[in-house]
C-alpha positions as CSV (number, residue, x, y, z in Angstrom):
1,X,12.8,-2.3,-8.0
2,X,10.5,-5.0,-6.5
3,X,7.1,-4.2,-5.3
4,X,3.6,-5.9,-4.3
5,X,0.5,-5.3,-3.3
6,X,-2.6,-6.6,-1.9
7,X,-6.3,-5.6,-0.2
8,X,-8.9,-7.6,1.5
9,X,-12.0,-6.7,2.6
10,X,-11.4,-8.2,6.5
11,X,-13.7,-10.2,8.4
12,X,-16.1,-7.8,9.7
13,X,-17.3,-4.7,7.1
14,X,-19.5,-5.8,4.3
15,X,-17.7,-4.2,1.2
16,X,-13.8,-2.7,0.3
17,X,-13.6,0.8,0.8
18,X,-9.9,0.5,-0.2
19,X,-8.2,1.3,-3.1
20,X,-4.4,0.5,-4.2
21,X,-1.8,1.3,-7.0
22,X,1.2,0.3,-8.2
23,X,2.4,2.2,-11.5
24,X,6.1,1.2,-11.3
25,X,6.4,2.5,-15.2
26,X,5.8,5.8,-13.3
27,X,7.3,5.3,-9.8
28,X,3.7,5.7,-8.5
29,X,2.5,4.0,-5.5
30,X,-0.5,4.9,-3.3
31,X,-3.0,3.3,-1.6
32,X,-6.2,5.3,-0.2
33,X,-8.9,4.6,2.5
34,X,-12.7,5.6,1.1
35,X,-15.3,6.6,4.0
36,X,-19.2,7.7,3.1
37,X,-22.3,5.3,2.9
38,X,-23.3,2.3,0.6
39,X,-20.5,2.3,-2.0
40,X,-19.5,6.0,-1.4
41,X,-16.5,5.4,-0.1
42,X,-15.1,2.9,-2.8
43,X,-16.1,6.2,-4.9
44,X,-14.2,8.2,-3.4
45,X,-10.7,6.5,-2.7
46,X,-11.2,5.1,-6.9
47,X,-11.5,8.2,-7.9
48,X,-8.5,9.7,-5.7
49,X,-6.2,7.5,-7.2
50,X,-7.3,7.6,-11.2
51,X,-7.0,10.6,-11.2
52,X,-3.7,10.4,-9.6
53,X,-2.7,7.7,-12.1
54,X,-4.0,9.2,-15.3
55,X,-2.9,12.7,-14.7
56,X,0.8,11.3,-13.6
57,X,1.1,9.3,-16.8
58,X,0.2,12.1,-19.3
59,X,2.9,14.2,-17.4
60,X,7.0,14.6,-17.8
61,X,8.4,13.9,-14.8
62,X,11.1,14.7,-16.1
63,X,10.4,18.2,-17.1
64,X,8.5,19.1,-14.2
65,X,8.4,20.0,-10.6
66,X,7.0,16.4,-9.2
67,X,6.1,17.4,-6.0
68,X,3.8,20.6,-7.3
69,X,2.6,18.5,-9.9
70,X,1.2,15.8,-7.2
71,X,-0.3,18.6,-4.7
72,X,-2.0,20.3,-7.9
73,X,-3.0,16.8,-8.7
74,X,-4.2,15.6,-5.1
75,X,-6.2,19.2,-5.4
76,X,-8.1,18.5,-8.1
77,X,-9.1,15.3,-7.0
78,X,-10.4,16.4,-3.4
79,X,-12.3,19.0,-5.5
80,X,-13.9,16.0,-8.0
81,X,-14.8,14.0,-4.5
82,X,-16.3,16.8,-2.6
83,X,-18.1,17.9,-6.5
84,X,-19.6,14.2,-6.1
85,X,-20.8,14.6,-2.4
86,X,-22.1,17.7,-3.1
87,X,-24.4,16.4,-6.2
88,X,-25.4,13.0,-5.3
89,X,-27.6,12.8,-1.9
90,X,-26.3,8.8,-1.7
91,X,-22.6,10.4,-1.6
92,X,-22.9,13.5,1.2
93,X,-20.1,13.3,3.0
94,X,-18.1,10.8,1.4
95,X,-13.9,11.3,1.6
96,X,-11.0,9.2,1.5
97,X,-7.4,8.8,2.9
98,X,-4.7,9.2,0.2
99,X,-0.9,8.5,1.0
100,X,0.6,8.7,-2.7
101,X,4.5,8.3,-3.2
102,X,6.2,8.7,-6.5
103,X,9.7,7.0,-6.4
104,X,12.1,9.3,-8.7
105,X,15.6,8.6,-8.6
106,X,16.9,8.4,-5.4
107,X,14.2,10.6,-3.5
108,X,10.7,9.3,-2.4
109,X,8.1,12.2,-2.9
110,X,5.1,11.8,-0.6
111,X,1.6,13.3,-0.8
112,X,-0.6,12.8,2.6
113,X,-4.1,13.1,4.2
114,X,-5.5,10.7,6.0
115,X,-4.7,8.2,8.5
116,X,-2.9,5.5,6.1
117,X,0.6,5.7,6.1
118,X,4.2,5.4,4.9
119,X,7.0,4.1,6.3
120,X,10.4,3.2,5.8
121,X,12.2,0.0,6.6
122,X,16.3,0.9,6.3
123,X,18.4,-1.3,7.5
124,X,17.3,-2.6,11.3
125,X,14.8,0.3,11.7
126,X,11.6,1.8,10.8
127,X,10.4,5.3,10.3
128,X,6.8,6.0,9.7
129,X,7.2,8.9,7.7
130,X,3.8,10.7,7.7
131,X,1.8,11.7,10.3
132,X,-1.4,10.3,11.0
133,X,-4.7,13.2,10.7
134,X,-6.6,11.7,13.0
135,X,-7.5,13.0,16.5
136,X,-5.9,10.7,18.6
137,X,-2.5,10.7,16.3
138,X,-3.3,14.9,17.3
139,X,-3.0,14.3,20.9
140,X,0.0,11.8,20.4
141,X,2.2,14.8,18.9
142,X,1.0,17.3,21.6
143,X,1.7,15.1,24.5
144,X,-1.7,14.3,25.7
145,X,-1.8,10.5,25.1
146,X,1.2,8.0,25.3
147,X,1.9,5.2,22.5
148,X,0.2,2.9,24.7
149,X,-2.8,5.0,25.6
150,X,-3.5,5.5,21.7
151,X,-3.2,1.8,20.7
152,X,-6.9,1.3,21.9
153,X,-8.2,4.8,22.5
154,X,-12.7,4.5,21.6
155,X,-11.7,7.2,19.0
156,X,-8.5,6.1,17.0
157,X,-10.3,6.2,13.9
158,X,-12.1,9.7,14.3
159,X,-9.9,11.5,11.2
160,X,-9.3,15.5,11.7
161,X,-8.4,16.0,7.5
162,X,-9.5,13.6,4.2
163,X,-10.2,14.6,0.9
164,X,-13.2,15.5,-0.4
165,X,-14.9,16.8,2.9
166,X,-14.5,19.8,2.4
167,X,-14.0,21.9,-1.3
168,X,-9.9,22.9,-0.1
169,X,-7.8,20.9,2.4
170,X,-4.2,21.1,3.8
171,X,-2.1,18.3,1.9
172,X,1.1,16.6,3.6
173,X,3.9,16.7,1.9
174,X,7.0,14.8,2.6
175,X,10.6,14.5,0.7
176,X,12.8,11.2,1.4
177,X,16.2,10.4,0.5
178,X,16.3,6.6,-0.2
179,X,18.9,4.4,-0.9
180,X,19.4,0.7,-2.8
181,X,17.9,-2.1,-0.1
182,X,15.3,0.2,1.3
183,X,11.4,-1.1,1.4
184,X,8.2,1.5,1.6
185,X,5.5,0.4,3.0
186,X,1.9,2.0,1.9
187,X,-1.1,0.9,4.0
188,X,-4.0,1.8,4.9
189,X,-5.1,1.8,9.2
190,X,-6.4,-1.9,8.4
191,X,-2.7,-3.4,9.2
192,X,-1.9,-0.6,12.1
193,X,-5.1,-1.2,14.1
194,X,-3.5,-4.8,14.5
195,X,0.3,-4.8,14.2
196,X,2.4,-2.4,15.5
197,X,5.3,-1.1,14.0
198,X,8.0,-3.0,15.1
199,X,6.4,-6.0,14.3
200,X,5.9,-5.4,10.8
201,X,9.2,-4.0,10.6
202,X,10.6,-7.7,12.2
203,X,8.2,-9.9,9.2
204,X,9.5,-7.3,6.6
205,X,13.1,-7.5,7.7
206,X,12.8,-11.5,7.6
207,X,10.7,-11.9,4.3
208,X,13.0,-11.3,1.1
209,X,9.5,-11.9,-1.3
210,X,7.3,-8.6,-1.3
211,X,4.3,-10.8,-1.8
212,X,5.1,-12.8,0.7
213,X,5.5,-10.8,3.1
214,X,2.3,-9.0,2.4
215,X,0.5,-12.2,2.8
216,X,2.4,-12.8,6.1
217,X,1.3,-9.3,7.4
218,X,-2.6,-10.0,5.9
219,X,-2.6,-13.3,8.0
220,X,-1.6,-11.4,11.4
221,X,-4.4,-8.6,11.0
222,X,-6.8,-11.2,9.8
223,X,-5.8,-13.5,12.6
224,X,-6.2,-10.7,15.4
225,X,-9.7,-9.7,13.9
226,X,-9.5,-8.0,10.6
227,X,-12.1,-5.1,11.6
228,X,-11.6,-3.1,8.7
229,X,-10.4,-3.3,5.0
230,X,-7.1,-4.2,5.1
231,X,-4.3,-2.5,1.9
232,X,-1.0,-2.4,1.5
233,X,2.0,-1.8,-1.3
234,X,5.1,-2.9,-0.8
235,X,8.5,-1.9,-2.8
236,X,12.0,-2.3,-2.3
237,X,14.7,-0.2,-3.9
């Protein structure tokens, strides 16, 4: 397995709201989009993933259900988040996206809320594998906006679920086969606001270097504005 990952903060918001990890000891890779005011949202997607991370390494995923283990995981974080909001006035209304994968054999396991994403680069194509919880990604699967429509709709980034708004939330959860010579992309809507997904699929497909082609992807967004914090993790299989 081969994986990277990087974050910038972009070229217009004044701090990272982003948070990333790679735990390939542990087949963990997430990355997690924070929202809330001055430094709440780095709050909230930090705490999202330690948790994810520390509760995952002092489990046996061998022993266990991994996919009930993540959702009671991704549970009790939402619950420490919206705990926070609820007990620090500088942190009301604070959330986060979280798109977690753990990597276990040959199945991907995929924990989702939020409008970062996952997808899945096979051969000449690519699948986004989660769907987005956002309004306009709503009215994409109902029919009421086309692709193009969406790509600058005034309220793309207006989210319908994240944790830790609320004290219990619906979590996504998504079960992949994958195969030797696949790549997973983890990102956050910093890269999808500027590149759509053919064309990352086309720099992924042409880059054999994971870092490389991160940076190659974090040059595009920057280069077509950068308007928001811009993650990703990349592994191949």
């Amino acid at each position: 397995m081969k994986w990277s990952q990087i974050s910038e903060i972009g070229l217009v918001r004044a701090g990272n709201e982003d948070s990333m990890c790679a735990c390939p000891e542990i087949g963990l890779f997430a990355v997690a989009d924070g929202m809330g005011g001055h430094r709440a949202g780095e709050i909230a997607s930090s705490t999202a993933l330690s948790l994810l991370k520390e509760q995952l390494k002092n489990s046996s995923v061998e022993q266990e259900d991994v996919a009930t283990n993540l959702l009671c995981i991704m549970d009790e974080a939402n619950q420490r988040i919206y705990q926070l909001s609820c007990e620090n006035e500088q942190f009301r209304g604070m959330g986060t996206t979280v798109t977690a994968g753990i990597i276990l054999g040959n199945e991907l396991i995929i924990a989702h809320v939020g409008d970062s994403r996952a997808y899945l680069i096979r051969s000449d194509d690519i699948l986004q594998i989660t769907n987005d919880h956002s309004l306009v990604g709503e009215m994409l699967r109902c029919g009421g906006l086309t692709e193009e429509q969406a790509i600058n709709h005034p309220q793309k980034n207006v989210l319908t679920r994240a944790m830790g708004t609320a004290p219990n939330i619906r979590i996504d959860l998504y079960r992949k086969d994958i195969q030797v010579g696949d790549k997973i992309l983890f990102c956050t809507d910093g890269l999808t606001n500027h590149l759509r997904p053919q064309e990352i699929k086309e720099i992924i497909l042409t880059q054999s270097d994971p870092g490389k082609c991160l940076r190659e992807l974090m040059k595009i967004a920057l280069d077509r504005g950068g308007l928001d914090n811009i993650t990703m993790v990349l592994v191949e299989i």
